[in-house]
N, C-alpha and C positions, 0 to 999 in steps of 0.2 A: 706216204701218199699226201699230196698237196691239199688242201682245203680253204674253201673259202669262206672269211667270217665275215658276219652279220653284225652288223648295231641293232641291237632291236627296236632302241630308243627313235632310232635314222628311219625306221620302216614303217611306213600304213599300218594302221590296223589290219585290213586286207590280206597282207604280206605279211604280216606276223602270222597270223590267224592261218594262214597257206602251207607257213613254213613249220610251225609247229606242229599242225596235227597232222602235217605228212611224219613226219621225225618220231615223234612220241605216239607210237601205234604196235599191234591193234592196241582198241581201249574196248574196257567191255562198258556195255548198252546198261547204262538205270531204265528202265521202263516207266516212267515215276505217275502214279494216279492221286490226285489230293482232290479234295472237296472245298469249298470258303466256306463263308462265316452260314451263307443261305443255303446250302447244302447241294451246291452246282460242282457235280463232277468235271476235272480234265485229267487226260492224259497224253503228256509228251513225254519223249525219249532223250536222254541225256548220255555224251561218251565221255564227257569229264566226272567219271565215275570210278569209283572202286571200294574195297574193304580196307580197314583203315583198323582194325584190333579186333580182338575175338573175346579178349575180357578189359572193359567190358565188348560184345559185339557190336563196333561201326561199322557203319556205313556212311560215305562222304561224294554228292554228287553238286554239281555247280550250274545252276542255270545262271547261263552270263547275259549282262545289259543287251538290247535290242543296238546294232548294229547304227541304224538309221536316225533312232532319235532317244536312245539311249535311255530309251523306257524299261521298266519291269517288265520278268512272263508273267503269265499267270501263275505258274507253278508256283513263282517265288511270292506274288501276291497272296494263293492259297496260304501256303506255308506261315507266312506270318498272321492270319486269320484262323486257320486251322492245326495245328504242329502235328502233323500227323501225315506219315505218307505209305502209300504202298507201291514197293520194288518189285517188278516183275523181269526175269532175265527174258531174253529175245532168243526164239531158235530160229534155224533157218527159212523153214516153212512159213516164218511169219513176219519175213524180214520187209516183206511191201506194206504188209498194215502197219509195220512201226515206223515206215516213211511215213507214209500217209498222215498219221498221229505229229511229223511235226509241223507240220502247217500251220502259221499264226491264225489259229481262227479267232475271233472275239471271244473273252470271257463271257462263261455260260454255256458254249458250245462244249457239246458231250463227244469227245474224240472217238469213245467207245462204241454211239453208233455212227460216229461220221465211217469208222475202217470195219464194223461188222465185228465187232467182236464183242464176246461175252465177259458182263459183272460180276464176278464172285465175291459174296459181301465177308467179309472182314472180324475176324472175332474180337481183335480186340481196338479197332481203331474203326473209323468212318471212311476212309477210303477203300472201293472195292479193288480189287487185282485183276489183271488179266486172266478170266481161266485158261485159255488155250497156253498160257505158258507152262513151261514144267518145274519152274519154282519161282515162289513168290514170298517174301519178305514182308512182313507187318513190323511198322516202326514209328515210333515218336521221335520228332526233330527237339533234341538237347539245345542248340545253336542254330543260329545263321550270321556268316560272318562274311558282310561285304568286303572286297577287296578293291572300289572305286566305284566312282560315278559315272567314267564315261562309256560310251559302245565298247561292246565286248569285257568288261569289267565282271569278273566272277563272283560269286556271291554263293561261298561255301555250306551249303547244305550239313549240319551233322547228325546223322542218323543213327539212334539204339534201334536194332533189333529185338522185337518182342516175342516174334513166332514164326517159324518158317514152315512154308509147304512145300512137300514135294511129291509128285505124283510118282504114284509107287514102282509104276513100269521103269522109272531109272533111278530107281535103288538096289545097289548088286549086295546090301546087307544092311543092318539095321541101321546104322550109321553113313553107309559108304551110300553115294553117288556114282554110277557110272559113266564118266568122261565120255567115253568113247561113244554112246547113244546120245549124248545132251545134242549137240548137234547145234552149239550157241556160235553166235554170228561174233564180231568185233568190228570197228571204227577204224577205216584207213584216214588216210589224206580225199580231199576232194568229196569224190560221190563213190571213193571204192570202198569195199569193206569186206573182210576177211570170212572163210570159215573153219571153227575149229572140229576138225570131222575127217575121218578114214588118214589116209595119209599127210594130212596135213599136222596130224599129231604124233610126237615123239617121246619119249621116257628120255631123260636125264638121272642117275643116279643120284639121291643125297648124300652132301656127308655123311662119314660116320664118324662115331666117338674116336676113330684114330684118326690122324692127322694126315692131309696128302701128304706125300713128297715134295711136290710144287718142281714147277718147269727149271728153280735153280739148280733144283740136285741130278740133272739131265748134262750130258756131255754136250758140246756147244756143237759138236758136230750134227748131235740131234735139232737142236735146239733151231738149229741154223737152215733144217732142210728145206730145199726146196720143194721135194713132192710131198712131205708129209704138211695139212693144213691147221689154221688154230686153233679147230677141233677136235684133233689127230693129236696135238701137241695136249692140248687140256686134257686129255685121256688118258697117255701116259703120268700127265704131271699129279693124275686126283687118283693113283695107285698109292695103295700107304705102308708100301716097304718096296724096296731097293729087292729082286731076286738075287737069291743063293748063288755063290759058284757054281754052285751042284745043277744048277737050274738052268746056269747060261753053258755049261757043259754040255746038259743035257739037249737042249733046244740047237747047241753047232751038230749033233748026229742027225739029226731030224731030215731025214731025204731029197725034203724040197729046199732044204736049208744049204745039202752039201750038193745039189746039183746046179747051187749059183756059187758058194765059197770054193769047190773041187773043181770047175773050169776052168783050165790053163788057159783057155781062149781067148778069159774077157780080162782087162784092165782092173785094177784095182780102185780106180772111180765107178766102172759101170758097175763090178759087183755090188758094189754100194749102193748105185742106185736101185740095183733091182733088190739088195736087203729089205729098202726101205718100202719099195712098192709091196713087198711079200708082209713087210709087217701092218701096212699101211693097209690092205689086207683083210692081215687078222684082225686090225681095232675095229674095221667094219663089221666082221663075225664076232663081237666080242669077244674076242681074246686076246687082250688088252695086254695082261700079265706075263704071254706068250710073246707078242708085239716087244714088249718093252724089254724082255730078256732076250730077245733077237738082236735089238739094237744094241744093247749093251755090251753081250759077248760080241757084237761084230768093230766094234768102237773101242773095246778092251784088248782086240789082239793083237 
């Protein structure tokens, strides 16, 4: 596929600023609440954010220069007056108050009641959290580390974690978080932004302790198909053994198998193609293992 490249050096702020955070997406939402030196609440929302280690536990969010005259937020003012912040994630239901929340208001302005929402104080730090969110992060800022002076210039927030909340309705065990209930937004390009909820979520298997096979050890006949996609391909390729003869023997009896290979009818491309569509298929029923010993024996004959 052709593509077109960028200098980013050659481009606006604007245009950079346009083209990246459509590209690099979703991001997930810092909700970020801090206090100053006077003890004046703000809270705005950050998507140059993420987790950054678990021992010790970071957290790393970036409120970048003002655009227009390349002034500080207040967050970042807070933060070097107060080192101490609290992260609240964003759910769907409460994706128009964390609009709202980033509106330049003047320092001083309490964001919390500008969008209606509730203070919940803080055990171990001065800034309150969002209660309506379903977890929230108490943390002391280690660093902050600018990255420039001018508009748009980031200014790396880095966050220990001290105590996390989470409300108990999505915890599916003591430990475990239910995904599928959280129901947290993320950071498109522009004014969109994602939700991770019902269908829009998938399982991915992790590795395990044995090693894929990897798409090299695949016949290029495979490798090379047309109907099968390159998530079709990484499927077979993250299997961590090659089946048995016994398997691809096994899998040419299979009914639906000899009613596309036992067709004098069809050419010996089409059988192919419908092999592939039949295993293509099974990756989608997981049965991957089935999939990959279809192609095999039919690529081996």
């Amino acid at each position: 596929m052709e593509k077109k490249a960028f200098e980013l050096d050659k481009l606006t702020r604007r245009q950079r600023h346009g083209l990246l955070l459509a590209a690099v997406a979703p991001r997930p939402i810092a909700w970020v609440s801090t206090v100053d030196k006077d003890g004046h609440v703000n809270l705005s929302p950050f998507s140059f954010f993420n987790a950054f280690s678990t021992s010790p536990p970071i957290m790393i969010f970036s409120p970048g220069r003002r655009g227009r005259d390349s002034g500080i937020k207040n967050t970042h003012e807070n933060v070097l007056e107060v080192p101490e912040v609290a992260i609240s994630v964003v759910g769907h239901d409460m994706v128009q108050q964390m609009s709202l929340t980033s509106n330049d208001y003047e320092k001083g302005v309490n964001e919390f009641i500008k969008a209606g929402l509730t203070m919940v104080p803080s055990q171990k730090i001065k800034p309150p959290g969002v209660a309506e969110s379903p977890v929230i992060f108490e943390c002391v800022v280690n660093q902050v580390i600018p990255l420039g002076q001018q508009g748009g210039s980031g200014n790396l927030v880095i966050a220990e974690v001290l105590l996390m909340h989470v409300d108990n309705q999505y915890l599916s065990g003591e430990y475990d978080l239910d995904i599928t209930r959280l129901d947290l937004i993320g950071r498109m390009g522009g004014n969109w932004y994602s939700r991770a909820f019902g269908d829009a979520l998938f399982e991915v298997p992790k590795p395990t302790s044995d090693l894929a096979i990897g798409l090299d050890q695949l016949p290029k006949e495979i490798r090379d198909s047309k109907i099968l996609s390159g998530n079709d391909l990484g499927r077979l390729g993250s299997m961590t053994a090659v089946p048995s003869s016994d398997a691809l023997e096994q899998i040419l009896q299979m009914p639906e198998v000899i009613n596309v290979t036992g067709d004098a009818g069809l050419s010996m491309s089409t059988k192919w193609e419908q092999i592939q569509l039949l295993g293509k298929q099974w990756i989608q029923q997981d049965q991957t293992a089935n999939a990959l010993a279809l192609m095999l024996a039919y690529t081996d004959r």
